[in-house]
TORZA-880209 format. One record per atom (N, C-alpha, C): x, y, z; atom name; residue in one letter. Coordinates in nm, 3 decimals, decimal comma, m for minus. Layout:
# TORZA-880209
<px X; py Y; pz Z; atom CA; type A>
...
END
This chain:
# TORZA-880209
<px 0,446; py m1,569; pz 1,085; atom N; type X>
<px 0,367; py m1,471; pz 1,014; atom CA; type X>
<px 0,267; py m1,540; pz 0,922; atom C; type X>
<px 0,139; py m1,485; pz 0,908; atom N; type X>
<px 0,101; py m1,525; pz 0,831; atom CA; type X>
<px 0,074; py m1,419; pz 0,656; atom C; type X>
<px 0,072; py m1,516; pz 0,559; atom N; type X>
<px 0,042; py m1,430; pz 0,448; atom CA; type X>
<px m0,108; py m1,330; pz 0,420; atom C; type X>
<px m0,113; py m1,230; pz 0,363; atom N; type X>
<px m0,167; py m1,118; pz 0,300; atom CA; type X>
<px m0,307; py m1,209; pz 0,280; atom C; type X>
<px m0,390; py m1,214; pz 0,317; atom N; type X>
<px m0,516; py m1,203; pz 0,271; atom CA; type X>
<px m0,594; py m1,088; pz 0,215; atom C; type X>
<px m0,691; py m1,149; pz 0,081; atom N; type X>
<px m0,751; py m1,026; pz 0,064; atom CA; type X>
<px m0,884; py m1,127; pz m0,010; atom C; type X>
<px m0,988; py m1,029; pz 0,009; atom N; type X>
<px m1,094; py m1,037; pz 0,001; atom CA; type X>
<px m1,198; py m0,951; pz m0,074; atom C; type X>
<px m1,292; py m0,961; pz m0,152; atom N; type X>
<px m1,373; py m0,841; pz m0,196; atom CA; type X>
<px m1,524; py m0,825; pz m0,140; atom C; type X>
<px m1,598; py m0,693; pz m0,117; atom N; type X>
<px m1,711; py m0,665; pz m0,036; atom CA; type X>
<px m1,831; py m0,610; pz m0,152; atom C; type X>
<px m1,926; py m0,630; pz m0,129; atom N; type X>
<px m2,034; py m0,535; pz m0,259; atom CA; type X>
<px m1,932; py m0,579; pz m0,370; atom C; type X>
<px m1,945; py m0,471; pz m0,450; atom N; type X>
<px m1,899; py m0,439; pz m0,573; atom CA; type X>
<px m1,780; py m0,325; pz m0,579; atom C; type X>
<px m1,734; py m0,253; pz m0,486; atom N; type X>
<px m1,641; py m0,146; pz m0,525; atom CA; type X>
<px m1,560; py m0,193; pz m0,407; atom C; type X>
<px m1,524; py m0,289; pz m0,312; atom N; type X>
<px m1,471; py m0,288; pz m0,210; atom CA; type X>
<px m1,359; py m0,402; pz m0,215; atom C; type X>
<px m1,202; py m0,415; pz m0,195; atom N; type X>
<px m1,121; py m0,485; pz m0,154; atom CA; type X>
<px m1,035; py m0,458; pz m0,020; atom C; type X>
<px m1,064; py m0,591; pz 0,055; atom N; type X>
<px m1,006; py m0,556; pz 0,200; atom CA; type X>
<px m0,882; py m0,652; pz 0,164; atom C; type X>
<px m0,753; py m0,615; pz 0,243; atom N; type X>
<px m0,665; py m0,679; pz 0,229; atom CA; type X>
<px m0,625; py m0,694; pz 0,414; atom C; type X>
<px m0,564; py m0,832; pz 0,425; atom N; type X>
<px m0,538; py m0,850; pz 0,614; atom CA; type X>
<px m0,440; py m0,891; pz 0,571; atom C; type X>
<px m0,293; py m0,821; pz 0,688; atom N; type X>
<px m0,175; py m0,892; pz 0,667; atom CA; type X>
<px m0,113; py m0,848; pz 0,852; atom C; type X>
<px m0,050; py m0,972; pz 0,902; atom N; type X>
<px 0,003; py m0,980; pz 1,053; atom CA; type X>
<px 0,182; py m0,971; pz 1,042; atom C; type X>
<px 0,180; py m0,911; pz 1,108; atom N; type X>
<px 0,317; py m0,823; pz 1,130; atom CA; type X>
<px 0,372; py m0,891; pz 1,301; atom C; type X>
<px 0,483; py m0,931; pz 1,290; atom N; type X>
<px 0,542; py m0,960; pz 1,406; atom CA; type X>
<px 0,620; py m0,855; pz 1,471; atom C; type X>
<px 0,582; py m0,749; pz 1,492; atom N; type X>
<px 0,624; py m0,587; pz 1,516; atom CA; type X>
<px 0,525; py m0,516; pz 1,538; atom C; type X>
<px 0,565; py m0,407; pz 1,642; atom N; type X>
<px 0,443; py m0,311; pz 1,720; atom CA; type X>
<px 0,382; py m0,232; pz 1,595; atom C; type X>
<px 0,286; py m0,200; pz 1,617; atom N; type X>
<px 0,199; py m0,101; pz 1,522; atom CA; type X>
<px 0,272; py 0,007; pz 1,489; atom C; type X>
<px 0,352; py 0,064; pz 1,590; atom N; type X>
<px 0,408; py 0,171; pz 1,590; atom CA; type X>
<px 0,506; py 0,143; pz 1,453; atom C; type X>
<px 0,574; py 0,049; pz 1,482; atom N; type X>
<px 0,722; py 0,005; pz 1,384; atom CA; type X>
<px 0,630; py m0,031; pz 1,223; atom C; type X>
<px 0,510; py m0,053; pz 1,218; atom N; type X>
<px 0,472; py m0,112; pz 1,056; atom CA; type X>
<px 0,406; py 0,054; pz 1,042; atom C; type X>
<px 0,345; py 0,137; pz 1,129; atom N; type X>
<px 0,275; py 0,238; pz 1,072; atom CA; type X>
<px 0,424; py 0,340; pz 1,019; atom C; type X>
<px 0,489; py 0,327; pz 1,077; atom N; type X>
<px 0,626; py 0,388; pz 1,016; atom CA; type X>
<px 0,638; py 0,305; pz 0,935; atom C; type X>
<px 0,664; py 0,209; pz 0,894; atom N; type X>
<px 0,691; py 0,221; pz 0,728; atom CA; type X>
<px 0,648; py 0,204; pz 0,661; atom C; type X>
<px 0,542; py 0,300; pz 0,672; atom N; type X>
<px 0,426; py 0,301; pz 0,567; atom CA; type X>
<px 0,405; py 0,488; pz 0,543; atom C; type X>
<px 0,468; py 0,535; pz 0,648; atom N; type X>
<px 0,516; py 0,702; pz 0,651; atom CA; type X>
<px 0,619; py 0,736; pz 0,576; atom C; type X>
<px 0,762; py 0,699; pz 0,656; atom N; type X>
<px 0,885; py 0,715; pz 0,654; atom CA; type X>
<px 0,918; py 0,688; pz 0,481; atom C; type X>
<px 0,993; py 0,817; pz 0,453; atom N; type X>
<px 1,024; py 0,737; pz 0,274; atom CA; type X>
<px 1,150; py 0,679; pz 0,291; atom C; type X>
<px 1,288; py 0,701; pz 0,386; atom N; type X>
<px 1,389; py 0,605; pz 0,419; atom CA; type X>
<px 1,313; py 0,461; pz 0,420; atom C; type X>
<px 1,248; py 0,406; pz 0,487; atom N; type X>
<px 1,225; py 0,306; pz 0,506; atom CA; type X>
<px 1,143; py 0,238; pz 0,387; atom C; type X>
<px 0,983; py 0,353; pz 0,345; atom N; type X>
<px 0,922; py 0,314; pz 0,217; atom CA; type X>
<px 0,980; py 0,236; pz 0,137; atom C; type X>
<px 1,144; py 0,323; pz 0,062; atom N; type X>
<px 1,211; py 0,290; pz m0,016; atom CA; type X>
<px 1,282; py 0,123; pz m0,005; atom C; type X>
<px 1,270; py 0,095; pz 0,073; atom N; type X>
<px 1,359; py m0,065; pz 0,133; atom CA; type X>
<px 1,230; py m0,174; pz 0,110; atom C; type X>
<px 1,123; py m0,114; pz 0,127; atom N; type X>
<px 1,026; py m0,277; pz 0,110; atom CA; type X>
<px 0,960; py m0,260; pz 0,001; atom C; type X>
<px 0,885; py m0,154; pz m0,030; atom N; type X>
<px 0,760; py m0,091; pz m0,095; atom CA; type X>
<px 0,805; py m0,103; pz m0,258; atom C; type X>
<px 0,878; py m0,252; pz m0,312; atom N; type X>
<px 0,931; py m0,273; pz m0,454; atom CA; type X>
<px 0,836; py m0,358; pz m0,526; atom C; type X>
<px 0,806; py m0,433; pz m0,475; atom N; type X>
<px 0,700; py m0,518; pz m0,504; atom CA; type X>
<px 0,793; py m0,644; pz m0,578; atom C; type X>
<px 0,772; py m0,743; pz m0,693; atom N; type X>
<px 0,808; py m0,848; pz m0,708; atom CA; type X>
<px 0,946; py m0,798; pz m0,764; atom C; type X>
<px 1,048; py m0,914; pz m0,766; atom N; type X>
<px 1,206; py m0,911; pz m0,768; atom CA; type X>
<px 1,228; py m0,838; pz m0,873; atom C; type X>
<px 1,346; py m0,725; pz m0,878; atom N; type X>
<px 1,400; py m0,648; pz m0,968; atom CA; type X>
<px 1,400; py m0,498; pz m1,025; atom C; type X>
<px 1,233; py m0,467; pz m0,938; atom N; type X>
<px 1,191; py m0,350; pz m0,922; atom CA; type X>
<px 1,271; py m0,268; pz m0,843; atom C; type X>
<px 1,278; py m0,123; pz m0,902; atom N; type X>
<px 1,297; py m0,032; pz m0,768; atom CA; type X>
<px 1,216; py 0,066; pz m0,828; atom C; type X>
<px 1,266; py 0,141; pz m0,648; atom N; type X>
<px 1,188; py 0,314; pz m0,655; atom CA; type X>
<px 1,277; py 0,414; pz m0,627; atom C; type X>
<px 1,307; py 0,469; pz m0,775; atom N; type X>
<px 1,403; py 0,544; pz m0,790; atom CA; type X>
<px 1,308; py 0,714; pz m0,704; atom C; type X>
<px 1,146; py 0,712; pz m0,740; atom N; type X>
<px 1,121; py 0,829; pz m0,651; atom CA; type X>
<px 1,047; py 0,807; pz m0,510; atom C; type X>
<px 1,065; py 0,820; pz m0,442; atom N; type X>
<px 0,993; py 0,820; pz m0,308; atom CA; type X>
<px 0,949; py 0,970; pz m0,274; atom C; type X>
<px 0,860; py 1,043; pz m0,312; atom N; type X>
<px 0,825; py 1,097; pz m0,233; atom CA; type X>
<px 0,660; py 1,151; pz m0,137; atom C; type X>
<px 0,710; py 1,140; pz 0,013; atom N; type X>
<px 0,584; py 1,121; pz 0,090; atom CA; type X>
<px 0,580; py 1,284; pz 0,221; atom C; type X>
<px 0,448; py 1,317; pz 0,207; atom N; type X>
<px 0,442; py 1,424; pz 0,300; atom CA; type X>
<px 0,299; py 1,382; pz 0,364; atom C; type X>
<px 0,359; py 1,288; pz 0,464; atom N; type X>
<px 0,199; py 1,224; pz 0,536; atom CA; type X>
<px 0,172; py 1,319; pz 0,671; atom C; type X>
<px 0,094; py 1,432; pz 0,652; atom N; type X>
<px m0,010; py 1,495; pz 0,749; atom CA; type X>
<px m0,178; py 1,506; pz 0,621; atom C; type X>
<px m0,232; py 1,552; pz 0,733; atom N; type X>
<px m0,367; py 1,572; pz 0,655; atom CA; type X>
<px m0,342; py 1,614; pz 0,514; atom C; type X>
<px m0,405; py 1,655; pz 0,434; atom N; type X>
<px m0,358; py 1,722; pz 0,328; atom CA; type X>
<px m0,233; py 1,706; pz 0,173; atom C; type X>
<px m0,144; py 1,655; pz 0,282; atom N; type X>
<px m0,019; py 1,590; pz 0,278; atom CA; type X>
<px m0,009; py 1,516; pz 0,112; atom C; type X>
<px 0,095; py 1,483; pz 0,014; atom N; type X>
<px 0,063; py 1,424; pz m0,074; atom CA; type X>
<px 0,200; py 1,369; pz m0,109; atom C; type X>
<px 0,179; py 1,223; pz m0,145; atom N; type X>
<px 0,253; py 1,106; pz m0,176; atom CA; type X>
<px 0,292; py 1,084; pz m0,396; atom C; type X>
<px 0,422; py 1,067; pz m0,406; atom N; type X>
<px 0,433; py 1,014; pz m0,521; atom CA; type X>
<px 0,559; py 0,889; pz m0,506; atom C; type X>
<px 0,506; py 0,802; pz m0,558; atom N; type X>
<px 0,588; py 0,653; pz m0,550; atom CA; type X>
<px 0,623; py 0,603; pz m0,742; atom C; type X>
<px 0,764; py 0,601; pz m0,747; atom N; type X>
<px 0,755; py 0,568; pz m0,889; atom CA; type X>
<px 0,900; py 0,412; pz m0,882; atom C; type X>
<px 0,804; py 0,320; pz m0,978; atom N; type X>
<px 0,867; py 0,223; pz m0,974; atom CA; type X>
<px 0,949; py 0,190; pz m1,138; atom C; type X>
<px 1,053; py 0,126; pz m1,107; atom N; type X>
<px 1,127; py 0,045; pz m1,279; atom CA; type X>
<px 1,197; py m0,040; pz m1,241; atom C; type X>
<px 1,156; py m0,138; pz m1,351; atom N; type X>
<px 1,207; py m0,264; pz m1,365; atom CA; type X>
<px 1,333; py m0,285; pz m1,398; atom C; type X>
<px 1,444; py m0,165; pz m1,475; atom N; type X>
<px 1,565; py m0,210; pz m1,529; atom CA; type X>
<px 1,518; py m0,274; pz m1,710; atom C; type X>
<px 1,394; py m0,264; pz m1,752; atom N; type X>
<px 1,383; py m0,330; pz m1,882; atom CA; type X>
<px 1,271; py m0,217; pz m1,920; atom C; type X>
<px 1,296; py m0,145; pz m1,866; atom N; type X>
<px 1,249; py 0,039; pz m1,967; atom CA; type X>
<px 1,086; py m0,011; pz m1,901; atom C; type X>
<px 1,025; py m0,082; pz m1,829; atom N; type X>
<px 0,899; py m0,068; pz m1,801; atom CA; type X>
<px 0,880; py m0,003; pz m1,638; atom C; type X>
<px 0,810; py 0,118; pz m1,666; atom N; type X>
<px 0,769; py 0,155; pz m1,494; atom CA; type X>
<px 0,608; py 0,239; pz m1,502; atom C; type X>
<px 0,584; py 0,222; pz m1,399; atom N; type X>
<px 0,440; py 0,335; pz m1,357; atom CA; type X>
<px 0,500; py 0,411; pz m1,236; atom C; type X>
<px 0,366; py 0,511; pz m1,193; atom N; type X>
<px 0,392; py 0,561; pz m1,031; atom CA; type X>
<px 0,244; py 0,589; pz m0,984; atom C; type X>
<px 0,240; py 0,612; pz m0,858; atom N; type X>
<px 0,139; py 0,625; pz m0,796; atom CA; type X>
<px 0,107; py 0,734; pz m0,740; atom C; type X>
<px 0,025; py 0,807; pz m0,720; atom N; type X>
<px m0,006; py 0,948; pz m0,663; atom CA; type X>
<px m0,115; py 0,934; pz m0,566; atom C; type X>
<px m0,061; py 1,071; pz m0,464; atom N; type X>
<px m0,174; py 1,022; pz m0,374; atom CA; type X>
<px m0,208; py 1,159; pz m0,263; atom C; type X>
<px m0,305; py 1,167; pz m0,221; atom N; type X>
<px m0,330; py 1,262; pz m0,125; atom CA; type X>
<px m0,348; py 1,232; pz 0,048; atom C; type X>
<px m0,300; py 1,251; pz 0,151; atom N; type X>
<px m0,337; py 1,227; pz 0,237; atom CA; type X>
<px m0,491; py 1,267; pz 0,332; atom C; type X>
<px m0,594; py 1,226; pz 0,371; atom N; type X>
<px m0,668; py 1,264; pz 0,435; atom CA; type X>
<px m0,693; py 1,289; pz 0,563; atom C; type X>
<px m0,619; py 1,177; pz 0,647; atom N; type X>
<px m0,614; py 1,203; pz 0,806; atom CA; type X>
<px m0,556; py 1,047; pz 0,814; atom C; type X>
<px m0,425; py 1,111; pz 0,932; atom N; type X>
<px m0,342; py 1,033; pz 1,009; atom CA; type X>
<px m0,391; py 1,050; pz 1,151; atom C; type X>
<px m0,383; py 0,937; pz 1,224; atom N; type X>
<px m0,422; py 0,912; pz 1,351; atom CA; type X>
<px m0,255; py 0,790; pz 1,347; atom C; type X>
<px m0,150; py 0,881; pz 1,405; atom N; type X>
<px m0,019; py 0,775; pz 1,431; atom CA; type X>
<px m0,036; py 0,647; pz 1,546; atom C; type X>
<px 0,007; py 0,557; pz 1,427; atom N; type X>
<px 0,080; py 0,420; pz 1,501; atom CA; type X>
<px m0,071; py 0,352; pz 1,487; atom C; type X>
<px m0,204; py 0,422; pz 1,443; atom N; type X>
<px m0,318; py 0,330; pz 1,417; atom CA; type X>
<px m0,415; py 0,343; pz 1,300; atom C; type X>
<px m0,397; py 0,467; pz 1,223; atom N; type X>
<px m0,490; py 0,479; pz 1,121; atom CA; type X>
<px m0,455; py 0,567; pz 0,978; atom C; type X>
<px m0,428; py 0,528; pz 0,872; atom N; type X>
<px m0,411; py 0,644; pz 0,765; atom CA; type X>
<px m0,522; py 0,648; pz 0,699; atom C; type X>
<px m0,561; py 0,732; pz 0,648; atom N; type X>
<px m0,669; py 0,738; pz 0,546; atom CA; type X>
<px m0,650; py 0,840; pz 0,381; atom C; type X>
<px m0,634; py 0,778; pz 0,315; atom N; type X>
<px m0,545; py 0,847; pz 0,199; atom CA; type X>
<px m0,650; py 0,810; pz 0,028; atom C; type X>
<px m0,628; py 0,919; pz m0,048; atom N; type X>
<px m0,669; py 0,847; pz m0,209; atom CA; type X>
<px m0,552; py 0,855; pz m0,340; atom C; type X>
<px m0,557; py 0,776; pz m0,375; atom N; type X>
<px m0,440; py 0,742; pz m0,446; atom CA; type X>
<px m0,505; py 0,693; pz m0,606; atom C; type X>
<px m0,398; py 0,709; pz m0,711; atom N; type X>
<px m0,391; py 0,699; pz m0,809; atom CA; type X>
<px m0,307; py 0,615; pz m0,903; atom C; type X>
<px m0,338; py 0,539; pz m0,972; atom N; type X>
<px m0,230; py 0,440; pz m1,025; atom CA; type X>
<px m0,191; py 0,558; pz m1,163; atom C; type X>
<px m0,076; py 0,556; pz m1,232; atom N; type X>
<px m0,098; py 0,579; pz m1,347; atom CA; type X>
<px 0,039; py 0,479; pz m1,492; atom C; type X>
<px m0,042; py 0,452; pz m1,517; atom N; type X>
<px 0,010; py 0,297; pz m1,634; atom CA; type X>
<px 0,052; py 0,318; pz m1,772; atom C; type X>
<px 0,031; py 0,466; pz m1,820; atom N; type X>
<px 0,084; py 0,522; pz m1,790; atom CA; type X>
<px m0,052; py 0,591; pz m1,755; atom C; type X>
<px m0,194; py 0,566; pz m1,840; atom N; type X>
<px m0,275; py 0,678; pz m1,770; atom CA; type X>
<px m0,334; py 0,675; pz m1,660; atom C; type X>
<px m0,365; py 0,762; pz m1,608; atom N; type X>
<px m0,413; py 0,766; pz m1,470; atom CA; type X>
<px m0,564; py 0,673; pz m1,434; atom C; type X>
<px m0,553; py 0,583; pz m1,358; atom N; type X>
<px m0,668; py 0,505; pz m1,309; atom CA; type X>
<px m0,779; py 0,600; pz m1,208; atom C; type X>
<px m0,872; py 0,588; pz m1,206; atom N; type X>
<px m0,977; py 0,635; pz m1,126; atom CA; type X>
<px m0,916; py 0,597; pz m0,964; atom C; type X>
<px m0,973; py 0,761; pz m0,894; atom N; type X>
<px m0,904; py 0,740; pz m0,756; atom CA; type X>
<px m0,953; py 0,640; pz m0,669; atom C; type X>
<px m0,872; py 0,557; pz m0,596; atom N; type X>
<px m0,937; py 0,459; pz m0,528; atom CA; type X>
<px m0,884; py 0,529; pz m0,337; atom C; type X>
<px m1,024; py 0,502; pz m0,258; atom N; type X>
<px m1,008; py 0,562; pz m0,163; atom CA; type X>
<px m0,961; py 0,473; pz m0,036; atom C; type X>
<px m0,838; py 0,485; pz 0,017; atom N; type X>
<px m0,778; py 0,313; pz 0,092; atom CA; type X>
<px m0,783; py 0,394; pz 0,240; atom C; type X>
<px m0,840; py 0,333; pz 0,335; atom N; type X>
<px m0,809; py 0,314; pz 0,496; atom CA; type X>
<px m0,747; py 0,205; pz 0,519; atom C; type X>
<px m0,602; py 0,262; pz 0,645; atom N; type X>
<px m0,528; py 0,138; pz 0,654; atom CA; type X>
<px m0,534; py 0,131; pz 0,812; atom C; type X>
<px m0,551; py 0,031; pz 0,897; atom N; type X>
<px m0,581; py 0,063; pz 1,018; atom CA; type X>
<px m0,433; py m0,041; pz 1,084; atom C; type X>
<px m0,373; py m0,002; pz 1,187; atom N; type X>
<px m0,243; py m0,100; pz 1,235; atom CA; type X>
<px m0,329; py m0,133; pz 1,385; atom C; type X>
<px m0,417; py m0,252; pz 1,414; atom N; type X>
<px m0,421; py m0,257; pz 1,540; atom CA; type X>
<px m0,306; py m0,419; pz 1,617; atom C; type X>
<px m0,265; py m0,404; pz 1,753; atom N; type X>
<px m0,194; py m0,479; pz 1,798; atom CA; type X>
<px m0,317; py m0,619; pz 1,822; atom C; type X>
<px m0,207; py m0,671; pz 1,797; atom N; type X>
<px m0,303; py m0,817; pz 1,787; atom CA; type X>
<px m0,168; py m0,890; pz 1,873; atom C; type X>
<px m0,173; py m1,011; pz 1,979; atom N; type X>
<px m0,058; py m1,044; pz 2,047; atom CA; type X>
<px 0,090; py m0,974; pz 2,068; atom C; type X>
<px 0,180; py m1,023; pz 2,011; atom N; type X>
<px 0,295; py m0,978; pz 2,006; atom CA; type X>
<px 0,333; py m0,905; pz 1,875; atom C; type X>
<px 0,229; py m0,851; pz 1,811; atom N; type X>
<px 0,267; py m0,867; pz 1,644; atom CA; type X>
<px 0,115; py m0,725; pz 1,626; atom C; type X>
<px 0,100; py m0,707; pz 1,490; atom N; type X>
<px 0,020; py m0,589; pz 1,434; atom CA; type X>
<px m0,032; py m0,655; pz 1,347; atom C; type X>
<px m0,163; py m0,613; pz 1,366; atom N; type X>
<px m0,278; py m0,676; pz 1,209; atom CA; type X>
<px m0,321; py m0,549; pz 1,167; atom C; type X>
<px m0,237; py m0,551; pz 1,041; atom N; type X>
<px m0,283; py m0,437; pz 0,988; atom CA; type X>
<px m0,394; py m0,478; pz 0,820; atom C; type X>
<px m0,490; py m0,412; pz 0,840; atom N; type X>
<px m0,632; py m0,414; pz 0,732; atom CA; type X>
<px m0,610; py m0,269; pz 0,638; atom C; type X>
<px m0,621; py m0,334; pz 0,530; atom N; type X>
<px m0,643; py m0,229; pz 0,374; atom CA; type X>
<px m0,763; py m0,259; pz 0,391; atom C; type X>
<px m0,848; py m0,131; pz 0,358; atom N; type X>
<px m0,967; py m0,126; pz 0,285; atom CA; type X>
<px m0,977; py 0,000; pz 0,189; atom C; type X>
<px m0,983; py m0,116; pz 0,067; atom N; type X>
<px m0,995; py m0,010; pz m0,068; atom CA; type X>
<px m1,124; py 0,013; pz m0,076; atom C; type X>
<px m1,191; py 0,146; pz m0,152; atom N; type X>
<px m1,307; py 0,160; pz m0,233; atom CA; type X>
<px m1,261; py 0,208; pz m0,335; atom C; type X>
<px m1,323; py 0,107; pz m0,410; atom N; type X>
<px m1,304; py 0,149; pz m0,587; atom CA; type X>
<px m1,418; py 0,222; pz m0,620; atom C; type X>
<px m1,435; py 0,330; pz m0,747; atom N; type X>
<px m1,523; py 0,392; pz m0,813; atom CA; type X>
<px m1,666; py 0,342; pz m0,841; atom C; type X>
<px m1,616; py 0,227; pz m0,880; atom N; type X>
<px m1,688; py 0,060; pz m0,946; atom CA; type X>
<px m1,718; py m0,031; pz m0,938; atom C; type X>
<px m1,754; py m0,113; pz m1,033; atom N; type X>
<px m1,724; py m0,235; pz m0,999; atom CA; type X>
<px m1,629; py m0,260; pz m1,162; atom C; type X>
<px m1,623; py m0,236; pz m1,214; atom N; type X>
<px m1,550; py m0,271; pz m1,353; atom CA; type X>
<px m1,369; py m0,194; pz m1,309; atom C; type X>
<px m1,355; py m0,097; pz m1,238; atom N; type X>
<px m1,268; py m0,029; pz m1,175; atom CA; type X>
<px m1,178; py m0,141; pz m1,063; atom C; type X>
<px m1,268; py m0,201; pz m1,032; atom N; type X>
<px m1,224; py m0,225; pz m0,904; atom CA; type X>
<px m1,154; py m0,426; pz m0,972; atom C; type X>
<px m1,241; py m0,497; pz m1,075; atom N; type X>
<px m1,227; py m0,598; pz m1,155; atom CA; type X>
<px m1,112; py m0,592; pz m1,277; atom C; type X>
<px m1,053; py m0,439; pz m1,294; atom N; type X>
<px m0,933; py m0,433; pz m1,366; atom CA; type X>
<px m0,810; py m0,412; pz m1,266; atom C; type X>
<px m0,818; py m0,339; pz m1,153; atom N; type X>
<px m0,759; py m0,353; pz m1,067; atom CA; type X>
<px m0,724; py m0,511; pz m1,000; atom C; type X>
<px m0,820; py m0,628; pz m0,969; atom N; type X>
<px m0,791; py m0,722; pz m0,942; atom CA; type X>
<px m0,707; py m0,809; pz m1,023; atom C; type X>
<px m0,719; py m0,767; pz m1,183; atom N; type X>
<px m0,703; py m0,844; pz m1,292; atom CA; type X>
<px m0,561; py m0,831; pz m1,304; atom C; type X>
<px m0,501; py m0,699; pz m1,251; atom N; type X>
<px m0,324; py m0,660; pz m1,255; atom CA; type X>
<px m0,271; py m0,792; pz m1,203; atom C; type X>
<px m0,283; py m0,860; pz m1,091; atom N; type X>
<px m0,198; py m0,923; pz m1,029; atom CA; type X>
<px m0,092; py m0,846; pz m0,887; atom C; type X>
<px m0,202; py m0,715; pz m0,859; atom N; type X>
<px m0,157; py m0,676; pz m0,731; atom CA; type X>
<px m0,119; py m0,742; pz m0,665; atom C; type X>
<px m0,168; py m0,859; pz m0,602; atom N; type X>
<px m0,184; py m0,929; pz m0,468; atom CA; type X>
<px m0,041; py m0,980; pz m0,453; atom C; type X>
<px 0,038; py m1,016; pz m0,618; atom N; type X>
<px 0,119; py m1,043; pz m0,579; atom CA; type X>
<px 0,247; py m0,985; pz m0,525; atom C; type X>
<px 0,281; py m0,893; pz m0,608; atom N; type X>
<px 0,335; py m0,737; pz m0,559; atom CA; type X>
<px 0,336; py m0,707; pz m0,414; atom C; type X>
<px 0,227; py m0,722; pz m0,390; atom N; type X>
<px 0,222; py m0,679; pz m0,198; atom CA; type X>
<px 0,277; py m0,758; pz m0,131; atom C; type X>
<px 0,252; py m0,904; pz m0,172; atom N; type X>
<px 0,296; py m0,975; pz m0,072; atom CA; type X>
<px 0,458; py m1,024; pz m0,085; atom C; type X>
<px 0,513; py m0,973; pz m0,181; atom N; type X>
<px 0,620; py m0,951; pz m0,231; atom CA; type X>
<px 0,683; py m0,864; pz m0,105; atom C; type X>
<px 0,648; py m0,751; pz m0,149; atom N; type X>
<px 0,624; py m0,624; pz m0,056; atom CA; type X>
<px 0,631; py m0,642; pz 0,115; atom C; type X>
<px 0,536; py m0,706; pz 0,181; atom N; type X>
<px 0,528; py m0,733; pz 0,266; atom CA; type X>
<px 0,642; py m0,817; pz 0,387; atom C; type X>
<px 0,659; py m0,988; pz 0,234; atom N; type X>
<px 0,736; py m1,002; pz 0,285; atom CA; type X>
<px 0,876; py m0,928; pz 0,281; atom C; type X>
<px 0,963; py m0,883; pz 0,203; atom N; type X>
<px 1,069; py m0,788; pz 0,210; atom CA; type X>
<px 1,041; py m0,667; pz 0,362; atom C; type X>
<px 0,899; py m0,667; pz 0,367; atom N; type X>
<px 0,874; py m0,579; pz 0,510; atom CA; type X>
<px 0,932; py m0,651; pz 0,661; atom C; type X>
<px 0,868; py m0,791; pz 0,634; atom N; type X>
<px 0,928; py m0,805; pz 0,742; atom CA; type X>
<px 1,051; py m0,835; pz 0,801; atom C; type X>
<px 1,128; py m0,832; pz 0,686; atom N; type X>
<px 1,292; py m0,872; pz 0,731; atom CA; type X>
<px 1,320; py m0,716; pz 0,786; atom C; type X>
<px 1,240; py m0,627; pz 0,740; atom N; type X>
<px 1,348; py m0,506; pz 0,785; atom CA; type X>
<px 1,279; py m0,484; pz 0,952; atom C; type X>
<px 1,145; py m0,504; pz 0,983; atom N; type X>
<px 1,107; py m0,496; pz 1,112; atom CA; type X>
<px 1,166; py m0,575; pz 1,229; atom C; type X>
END
């Protein structure tokens, strides 16, 4: 496998590339499924997600809430826009820290690449100052946190 790349475009744009040794089908499910959500989607050691909840059709709307065990947590909110299964979500989502961050609008695409899935984030941020406090969290590491914990369960 290789690790999470990510990259930024213009000024409001972060693409993230990460390869999955599992069919599209098996990573676009767990990125649906809240059984499964709940098992990778913690981000760095110690976290959990005491809420999972996801209703992915069009329309559809997502809340993800995380804690550390040391009284610190956020959650994320989100709306679905259009699912195309096993190859495309398109969703806008919300951080809130506790206050709510400006919506950032993410396409996630799962295409098969050899034996394995390359699946691409592409965020649009509001901004560019939006999108430069967002980088400044230390996401990247979280995901790939994330990710890897993904692939033990695939």
């Amino acid at each position: 496998m290789t690790k999470m790349t990510l990259k930024t475009e213009g000024d409001t744009h972060v693409v993230v590339n990460r390869r999955f040794a599992a069919s599209a089908e098996a990573v676009y499910r767990a990125h649906t499924e809240p059984a499964i959500i709940r098992k990778w989607l913690l981000g760095p050691e110690g976290w959990t997600m005491p809420v999972c909840l996801n209703d992915p059709r069009p329309g559809g709307t997502f809340r993800y809430e995380w804690a550390n065990g040391n009284g610190q947590g956020f959650y994320i909110t989100g709306r679905y826009l259009a699912l195309d299964p096993f190859r495309r979500i398109v969703h806008v989502e919300r951080m809130h820290l506790p206050d709510p961050t400006p919506e950032n609008h993410v396409e996630t695409t799962f295409e098969p690449d050899g034996d394995g899935t390359l699946m691409t984030i592409r965020m649009t941020l509001p901004d560019a100052k939006t999108r430069k406090e967002m980088l400044a969290s230390g996401m990247e590491h979280g995901m790939e946190a994330s990710y890897v914990r993904l692939e033990t369960i695939l």
